[in-house]
N, CA, C and O atoms as a CHARMM CRD file, in Angstrom:
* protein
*
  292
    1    1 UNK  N    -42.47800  51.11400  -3.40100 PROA 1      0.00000
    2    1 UNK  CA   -42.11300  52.44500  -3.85900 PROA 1      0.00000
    3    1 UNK  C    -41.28000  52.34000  -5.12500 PROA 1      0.00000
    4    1 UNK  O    -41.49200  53.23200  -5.94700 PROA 1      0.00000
    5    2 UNK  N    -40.51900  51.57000  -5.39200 PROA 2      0.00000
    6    2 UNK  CA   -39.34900  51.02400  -6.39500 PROA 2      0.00000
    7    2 UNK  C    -40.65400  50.67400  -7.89100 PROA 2      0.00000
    8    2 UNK  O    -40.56600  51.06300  -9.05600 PROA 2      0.00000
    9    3 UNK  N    -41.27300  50.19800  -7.52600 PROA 3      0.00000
   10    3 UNK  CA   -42.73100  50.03000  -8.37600 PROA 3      0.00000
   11    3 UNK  C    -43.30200  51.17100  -8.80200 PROA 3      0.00000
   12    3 UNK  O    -43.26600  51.50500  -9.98600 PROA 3      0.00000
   13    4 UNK  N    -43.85400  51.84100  -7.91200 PROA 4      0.00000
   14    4 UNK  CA   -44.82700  52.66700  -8.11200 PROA 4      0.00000
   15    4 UNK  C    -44.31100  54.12500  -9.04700 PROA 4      0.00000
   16    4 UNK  O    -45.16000  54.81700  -9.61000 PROA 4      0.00000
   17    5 UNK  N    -43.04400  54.40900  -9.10300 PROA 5      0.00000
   18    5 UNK  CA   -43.09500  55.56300  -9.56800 PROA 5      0.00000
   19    5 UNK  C    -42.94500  54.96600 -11.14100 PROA 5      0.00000
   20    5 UNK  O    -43.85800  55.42100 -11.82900 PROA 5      0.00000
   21    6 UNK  N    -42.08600  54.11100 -11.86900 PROA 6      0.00000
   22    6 UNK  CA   -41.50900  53.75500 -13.20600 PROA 6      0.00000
   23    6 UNK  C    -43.28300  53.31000 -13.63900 PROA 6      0.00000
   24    6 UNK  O    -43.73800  53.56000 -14.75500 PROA 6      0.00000
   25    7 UNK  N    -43.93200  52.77300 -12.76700 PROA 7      0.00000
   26    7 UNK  CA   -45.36400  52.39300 -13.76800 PROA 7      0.00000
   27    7 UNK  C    -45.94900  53.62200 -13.19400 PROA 7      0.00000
   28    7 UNK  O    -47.03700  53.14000 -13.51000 PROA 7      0.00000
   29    8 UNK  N    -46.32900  54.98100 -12.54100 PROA 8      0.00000
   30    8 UNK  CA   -46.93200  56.12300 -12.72900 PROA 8      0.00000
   31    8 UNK  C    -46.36300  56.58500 -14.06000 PROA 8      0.00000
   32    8 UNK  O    -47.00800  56.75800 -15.09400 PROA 8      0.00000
   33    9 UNK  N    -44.92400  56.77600 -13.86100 PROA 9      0.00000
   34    9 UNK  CA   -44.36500  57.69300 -15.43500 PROA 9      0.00000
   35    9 UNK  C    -44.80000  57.02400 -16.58000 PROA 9      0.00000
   36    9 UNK  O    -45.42500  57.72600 -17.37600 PROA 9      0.00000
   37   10 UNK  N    -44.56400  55.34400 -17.00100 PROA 10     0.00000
   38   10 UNK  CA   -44.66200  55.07100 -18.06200 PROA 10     0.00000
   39   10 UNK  C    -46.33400  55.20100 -18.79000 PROA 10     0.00000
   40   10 UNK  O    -46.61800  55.42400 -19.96700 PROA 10     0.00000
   41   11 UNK  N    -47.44100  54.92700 -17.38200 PROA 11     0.00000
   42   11 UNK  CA   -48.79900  55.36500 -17.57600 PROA 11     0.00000
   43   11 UNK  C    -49.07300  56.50400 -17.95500 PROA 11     0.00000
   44   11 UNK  O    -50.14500  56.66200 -18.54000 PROA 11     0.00000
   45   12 UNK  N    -48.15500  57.68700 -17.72900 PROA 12     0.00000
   46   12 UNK  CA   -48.69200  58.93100 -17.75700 PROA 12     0.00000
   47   12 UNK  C    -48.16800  59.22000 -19.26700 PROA 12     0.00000
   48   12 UNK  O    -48.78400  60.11400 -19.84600 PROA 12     0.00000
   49   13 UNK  N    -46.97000  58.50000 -20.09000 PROA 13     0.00000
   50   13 UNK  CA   -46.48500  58.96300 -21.43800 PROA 13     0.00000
   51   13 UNK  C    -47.22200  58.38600 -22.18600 PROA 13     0.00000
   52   13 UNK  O    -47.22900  58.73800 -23.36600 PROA 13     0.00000
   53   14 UNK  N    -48.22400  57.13400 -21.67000 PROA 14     0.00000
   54   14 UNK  CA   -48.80900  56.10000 -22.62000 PROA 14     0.00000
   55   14 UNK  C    -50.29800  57.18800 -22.78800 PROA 14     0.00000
   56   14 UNK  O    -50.84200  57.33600 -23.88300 PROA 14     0.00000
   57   15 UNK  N    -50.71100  57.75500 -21.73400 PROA 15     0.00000
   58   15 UNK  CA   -52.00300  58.59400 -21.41400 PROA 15     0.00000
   59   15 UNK  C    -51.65200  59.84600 -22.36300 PROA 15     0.00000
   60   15 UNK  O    -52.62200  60.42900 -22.84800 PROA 15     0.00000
   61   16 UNK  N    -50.67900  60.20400 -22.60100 PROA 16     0.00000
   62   16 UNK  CA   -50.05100  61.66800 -23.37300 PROA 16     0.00000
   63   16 UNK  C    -49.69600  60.90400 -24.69100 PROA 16     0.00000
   64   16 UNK  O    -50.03500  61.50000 -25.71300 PROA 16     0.00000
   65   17 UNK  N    -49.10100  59.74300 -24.85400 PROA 17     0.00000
   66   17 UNK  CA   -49.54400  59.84000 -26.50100 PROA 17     0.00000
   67   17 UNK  C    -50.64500  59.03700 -27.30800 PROA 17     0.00000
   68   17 UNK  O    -50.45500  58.77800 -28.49600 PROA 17     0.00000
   69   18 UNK  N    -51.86400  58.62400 -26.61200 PROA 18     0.00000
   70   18 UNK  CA   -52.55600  58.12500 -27.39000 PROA 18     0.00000
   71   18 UNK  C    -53.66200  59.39900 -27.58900 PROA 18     0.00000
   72   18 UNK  O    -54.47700  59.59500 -28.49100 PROA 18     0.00000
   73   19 UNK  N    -53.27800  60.35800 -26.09300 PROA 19     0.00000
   74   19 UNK  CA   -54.03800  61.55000 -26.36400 PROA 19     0.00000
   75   19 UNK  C    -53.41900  63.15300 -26.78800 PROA 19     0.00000
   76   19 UNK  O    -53.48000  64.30800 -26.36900 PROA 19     0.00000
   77   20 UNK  N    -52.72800  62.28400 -28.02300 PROA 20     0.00000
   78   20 UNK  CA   -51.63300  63.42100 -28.50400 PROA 20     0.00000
   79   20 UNK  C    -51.31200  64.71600 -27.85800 PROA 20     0.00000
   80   20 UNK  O    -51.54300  65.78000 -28.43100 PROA 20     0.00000
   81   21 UNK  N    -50.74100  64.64400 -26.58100 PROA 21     0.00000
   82   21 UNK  CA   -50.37300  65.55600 -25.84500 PROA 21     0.00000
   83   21 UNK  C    -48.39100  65.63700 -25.92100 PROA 21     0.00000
   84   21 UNK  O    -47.50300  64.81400 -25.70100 PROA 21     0.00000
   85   22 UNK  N    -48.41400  66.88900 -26.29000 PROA 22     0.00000
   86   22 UNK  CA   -46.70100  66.97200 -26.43300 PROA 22     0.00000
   87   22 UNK  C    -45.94000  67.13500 -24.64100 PROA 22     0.00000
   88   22 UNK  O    -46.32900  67.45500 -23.51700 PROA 22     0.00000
   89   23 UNK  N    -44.73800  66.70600 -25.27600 PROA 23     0.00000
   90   23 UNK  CA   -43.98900  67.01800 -23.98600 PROA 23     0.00000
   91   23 UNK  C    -43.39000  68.61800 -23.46300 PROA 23     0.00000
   92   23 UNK  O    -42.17100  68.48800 -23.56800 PROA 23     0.00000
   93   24 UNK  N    -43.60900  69.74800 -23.06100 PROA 24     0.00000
   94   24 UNK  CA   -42.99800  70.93300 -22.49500 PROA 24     0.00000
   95   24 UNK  C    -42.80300  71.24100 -21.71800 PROA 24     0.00000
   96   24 UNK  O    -43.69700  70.66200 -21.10200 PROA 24     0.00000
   97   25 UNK  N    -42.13600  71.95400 -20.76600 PROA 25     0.00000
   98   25 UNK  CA   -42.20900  72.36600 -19.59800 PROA 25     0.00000
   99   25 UNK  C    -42.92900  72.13100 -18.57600 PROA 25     0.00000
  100   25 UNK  O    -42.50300  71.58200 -17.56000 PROA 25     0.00000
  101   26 UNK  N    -44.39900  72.63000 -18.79100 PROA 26     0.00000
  102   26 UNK  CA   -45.46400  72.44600 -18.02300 PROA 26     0.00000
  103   26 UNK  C    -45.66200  70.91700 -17.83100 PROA 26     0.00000
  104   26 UNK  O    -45.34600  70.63000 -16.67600 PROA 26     0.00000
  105   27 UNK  N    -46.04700  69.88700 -18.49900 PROA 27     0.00000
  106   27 UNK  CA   -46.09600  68.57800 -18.73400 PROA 27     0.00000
  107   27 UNK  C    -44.81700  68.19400 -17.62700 PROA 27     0.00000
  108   27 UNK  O    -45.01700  68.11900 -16.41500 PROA 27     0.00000
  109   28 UNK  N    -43.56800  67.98100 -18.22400 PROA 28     0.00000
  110   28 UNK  CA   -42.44900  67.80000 -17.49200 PROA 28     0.00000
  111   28 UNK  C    -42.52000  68.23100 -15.67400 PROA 28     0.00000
  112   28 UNK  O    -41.88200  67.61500 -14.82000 PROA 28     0.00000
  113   29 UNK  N    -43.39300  69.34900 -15.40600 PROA 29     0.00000
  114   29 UNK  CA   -42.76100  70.39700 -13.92400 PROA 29     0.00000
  115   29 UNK  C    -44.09500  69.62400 -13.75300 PROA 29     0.00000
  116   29 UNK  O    -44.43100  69.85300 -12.59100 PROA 29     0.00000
  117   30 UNK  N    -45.12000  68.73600 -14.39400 PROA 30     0.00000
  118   30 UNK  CA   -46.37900  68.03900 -13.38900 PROA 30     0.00000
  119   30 UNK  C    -45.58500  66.94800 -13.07000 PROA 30     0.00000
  120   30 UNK  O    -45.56100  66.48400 -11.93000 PROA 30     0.00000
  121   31 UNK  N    -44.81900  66.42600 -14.15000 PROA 31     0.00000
  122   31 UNK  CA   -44.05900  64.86200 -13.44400 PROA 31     0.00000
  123   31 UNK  C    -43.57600  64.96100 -12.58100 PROA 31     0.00000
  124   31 UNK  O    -43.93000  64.36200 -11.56600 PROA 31     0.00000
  125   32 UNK  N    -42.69500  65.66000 -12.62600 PROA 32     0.00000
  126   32 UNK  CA   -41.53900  65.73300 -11.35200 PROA 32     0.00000
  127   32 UNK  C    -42.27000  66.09000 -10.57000 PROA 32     0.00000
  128   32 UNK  O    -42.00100  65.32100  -9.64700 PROA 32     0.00000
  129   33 UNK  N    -43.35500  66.97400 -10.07800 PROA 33     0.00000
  130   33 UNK  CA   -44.00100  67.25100  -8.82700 PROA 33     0.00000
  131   33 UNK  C    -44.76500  66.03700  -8.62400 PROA 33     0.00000
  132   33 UNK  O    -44.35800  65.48900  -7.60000 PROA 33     0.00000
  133   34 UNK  N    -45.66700  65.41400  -9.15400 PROA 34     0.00000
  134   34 UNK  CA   -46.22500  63.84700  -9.11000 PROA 34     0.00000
  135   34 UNK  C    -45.22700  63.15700  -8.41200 PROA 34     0.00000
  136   34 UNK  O    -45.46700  62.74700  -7.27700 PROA 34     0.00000
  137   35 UNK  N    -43.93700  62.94000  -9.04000 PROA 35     0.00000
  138   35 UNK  CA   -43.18000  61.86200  -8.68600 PROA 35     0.00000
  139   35 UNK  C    -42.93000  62.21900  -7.32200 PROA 35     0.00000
  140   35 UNK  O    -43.26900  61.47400  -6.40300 PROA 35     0.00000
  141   36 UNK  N    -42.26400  63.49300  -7.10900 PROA 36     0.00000
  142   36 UNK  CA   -41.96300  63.84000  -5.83900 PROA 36     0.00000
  143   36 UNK  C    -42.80700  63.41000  -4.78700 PROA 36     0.00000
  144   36 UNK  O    -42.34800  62.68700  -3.90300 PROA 36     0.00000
  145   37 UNK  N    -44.20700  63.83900  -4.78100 PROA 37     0.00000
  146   37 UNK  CA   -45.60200  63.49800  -4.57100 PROA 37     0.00000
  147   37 UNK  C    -45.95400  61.84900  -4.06000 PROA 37     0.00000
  148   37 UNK  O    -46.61200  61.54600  -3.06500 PROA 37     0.00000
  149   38 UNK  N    -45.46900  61.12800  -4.80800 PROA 38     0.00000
  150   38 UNK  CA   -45.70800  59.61900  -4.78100 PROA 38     0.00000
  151   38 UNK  C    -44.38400  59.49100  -4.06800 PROA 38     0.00000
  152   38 UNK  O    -44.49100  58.84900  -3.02300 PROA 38     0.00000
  153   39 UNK  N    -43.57300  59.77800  -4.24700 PROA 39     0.00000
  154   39 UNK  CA   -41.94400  59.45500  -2.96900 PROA 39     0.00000
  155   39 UNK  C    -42.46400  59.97100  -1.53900 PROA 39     0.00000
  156   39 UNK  O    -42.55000  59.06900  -0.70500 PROA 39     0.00000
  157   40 UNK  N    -42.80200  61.16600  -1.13100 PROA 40     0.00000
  158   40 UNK  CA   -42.90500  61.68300  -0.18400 PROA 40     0.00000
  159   40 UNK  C    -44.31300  60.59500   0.44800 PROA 40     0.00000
  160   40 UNK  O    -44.27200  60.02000   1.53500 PROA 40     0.00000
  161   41 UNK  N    -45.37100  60.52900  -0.44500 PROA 41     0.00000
  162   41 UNK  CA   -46.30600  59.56700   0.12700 PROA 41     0.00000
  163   41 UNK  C    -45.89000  58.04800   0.80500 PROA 41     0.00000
  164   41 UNK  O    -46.24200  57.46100   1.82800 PROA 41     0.00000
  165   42 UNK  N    -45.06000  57.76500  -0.18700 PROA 42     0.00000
  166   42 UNK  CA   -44.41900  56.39000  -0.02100 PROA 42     0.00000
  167   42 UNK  C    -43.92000  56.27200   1.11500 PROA 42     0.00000
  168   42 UNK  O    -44.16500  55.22900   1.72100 PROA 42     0.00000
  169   43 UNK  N    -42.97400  57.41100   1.82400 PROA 43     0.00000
  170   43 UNK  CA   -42.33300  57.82200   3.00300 PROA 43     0.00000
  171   43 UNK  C    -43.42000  57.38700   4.59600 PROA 43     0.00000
  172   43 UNK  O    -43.62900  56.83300   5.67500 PROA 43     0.00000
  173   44 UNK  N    -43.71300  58.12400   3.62100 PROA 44     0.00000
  174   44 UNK  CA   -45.03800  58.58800   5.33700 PROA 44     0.00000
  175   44 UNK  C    -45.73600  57.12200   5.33700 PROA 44     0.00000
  176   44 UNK  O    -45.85900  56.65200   6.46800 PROA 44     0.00000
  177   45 UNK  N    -46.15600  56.41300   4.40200 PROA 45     0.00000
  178   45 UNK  CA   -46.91000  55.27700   4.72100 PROA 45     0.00000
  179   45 UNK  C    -45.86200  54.09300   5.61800 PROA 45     0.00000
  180   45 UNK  O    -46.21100  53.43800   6.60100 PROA 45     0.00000
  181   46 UNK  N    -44.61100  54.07300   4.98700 PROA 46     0.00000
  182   46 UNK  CA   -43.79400  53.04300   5.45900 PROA 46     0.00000
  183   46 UNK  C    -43.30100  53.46700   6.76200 PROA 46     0.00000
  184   46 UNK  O    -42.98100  52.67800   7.65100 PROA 46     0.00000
  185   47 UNK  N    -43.23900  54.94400   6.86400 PROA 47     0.00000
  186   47 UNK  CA   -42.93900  54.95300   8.75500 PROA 47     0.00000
  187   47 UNK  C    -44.36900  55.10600   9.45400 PROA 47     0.00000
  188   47 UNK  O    -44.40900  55.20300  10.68000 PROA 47     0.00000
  189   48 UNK  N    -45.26500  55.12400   8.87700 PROA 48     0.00000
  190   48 UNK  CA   -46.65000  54.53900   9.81700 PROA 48     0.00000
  191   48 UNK  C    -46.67900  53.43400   9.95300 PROA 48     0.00000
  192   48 UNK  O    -46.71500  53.20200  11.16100 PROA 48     0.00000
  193   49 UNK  N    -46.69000  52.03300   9.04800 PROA 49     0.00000
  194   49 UNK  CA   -46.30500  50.86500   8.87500 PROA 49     0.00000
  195   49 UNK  C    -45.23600  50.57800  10.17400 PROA 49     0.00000
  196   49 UNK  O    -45.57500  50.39900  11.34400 PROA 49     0.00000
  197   50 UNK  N    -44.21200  50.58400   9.77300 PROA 50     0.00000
  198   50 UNK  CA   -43.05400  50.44500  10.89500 PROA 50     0.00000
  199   50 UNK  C    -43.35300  50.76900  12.29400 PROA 50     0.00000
  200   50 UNK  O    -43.03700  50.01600  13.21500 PROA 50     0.00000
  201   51 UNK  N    -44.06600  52.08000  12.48700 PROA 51     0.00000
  202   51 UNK  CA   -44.43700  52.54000  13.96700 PROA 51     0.00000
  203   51 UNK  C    -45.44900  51.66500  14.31800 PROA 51     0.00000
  204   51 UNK  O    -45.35400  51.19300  15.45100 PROA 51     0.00000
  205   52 UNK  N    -46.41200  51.31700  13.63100 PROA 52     0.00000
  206   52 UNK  CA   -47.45900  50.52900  14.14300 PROA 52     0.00000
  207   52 UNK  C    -46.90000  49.19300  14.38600 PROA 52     0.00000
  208   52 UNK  O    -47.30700  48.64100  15.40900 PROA 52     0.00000
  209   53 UNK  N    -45.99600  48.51600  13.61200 PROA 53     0.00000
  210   53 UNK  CA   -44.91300  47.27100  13.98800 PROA 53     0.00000
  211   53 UNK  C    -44.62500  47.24900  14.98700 PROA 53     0.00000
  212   53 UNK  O    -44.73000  46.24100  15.68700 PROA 53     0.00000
  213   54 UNK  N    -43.89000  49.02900  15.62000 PROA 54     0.00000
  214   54 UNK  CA   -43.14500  48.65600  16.85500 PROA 54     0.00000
  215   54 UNK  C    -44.56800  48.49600  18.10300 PROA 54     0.00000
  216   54 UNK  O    -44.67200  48.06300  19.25000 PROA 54     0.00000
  217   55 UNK  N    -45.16700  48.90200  17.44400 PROA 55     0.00000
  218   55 UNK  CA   -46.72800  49.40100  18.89200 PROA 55     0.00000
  219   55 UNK  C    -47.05500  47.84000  18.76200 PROA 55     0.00000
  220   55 UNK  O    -48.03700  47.63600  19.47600 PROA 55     0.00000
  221   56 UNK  N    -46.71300  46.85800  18.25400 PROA 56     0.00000
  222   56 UNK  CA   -47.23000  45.53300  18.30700 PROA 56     0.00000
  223   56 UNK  C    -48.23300  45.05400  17.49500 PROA 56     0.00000
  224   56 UNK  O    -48.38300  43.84800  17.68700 PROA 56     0.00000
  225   57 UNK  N    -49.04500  45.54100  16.59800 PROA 57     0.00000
  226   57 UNK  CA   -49.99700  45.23700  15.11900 PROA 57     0.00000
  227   57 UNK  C    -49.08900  44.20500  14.39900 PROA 57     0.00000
  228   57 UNK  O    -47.86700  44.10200  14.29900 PROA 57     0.00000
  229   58 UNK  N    -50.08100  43.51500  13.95900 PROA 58     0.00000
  230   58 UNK  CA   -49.37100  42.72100  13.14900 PROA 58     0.00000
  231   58 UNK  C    -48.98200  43.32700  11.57000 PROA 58     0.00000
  232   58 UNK  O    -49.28400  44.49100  11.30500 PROA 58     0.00000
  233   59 UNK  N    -48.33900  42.51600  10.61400 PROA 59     0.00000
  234   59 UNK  CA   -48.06300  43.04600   9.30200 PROA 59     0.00000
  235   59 UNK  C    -49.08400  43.75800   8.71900 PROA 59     0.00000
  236   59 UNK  O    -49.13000  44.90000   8.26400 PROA 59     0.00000
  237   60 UNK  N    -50.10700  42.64300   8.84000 PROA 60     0.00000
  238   60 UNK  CA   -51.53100  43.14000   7.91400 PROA 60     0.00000
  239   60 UNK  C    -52.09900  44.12400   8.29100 PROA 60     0.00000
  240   60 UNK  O    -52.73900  44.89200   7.57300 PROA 60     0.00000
  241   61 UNK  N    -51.92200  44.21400   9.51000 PROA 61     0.00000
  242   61 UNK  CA   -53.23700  45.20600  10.41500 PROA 61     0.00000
  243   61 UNK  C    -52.75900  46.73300  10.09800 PROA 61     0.00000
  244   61 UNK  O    -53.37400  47.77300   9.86400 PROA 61     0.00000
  245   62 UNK  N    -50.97000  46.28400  10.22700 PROA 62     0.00000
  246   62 UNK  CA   -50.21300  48.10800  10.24900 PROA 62     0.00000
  247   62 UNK  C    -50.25000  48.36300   8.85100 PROA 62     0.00000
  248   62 UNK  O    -50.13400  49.55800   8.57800 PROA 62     0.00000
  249   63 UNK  N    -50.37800  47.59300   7.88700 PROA 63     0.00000
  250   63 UNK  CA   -50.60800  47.99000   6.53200 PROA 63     0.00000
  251   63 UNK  C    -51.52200  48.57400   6.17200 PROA 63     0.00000
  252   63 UNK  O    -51.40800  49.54500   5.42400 PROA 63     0.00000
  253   64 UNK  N    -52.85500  48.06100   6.68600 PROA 64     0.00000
  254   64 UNK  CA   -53.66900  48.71400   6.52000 PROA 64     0.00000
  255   64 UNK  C    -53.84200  50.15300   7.32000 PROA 64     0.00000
  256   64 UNK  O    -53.90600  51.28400   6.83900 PROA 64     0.00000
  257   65 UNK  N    -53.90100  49.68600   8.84200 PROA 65     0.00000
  258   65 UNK  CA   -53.95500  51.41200   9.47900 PROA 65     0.00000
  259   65 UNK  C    -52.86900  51.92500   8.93200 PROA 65     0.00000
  260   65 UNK  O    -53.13400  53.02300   8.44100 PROA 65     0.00000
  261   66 UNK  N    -51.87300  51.65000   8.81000 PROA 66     0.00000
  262   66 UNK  CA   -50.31800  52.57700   8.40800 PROA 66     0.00000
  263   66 UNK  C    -50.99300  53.26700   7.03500 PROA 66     0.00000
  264   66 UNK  O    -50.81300  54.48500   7.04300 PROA 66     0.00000
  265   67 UNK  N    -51.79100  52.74500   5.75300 PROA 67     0.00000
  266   67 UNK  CA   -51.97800  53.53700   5.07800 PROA 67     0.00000
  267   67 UNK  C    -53.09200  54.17100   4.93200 PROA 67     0.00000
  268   67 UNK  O    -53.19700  54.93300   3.97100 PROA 67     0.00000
  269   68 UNK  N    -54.00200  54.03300   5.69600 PROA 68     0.00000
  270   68 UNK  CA   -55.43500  54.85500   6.28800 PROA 68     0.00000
  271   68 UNK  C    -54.75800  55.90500   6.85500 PROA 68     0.00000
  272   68 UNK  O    -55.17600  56.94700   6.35100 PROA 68     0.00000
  273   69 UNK  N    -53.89600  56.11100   7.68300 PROA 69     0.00000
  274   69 UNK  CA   -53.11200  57.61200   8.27200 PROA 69     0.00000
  275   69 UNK  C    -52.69900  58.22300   7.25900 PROA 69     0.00000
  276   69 UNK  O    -52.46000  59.39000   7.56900 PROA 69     0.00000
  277   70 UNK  N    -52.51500  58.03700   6.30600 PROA 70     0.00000
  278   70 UNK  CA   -52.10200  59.10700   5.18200 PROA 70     0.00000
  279   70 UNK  C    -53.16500  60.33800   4.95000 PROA 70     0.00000
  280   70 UNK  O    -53.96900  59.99000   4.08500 PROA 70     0.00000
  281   71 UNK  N    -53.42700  61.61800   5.41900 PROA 71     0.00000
  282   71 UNK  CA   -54.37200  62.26400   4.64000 PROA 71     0.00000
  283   71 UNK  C    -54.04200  62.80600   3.44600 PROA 71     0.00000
  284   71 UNK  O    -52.90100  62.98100   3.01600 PROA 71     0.00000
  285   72 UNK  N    -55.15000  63.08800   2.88000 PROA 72     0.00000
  286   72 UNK  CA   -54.81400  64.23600   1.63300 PROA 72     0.00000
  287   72 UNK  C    -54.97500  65.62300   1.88300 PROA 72     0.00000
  288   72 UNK  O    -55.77500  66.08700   2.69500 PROA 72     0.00000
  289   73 UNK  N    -54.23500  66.24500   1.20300 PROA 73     0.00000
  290   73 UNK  CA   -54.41900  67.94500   1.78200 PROA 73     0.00000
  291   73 UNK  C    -55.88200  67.95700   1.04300 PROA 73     0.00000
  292   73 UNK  O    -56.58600  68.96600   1.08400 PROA 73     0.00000
């Protein structure tokens, strides 16, 4: 999670200026909802992870089901 959000943002300013897109409001209120977005995801995968730990799965196995339980709206 410590990963994932600093390389989403820096991808998304590198994606906005080679495709000369300015920074305003709108731009800004997608990051912060993204970021929020990728925290809250991050959440839910690592206490599926963990729960499947305690149910007895091994690392690999709850990694994987732990992040297959994620839906998308």
């Amino acid at each position: 999670m410590s990963v994932a959000i600093p390389i989403s943002i820096i991808a998304t300013f590198n994606l906005m200026y080679f495709n000369h897109l300015t920074l305003n409001i709108m731009t800004l209120g997608g990051l912060a909802l993204g970021a929020g977005r990728l925290v809250d995801d991050a959440i839910v995968v690592l206490e599926n992870i963990t729960r499947n730990r305690d149910e007895g799965m091994s690392l690999r196995e709850a990694a994987i089901v732990g992040t297959g339980q994620v839906e998308e709206p």
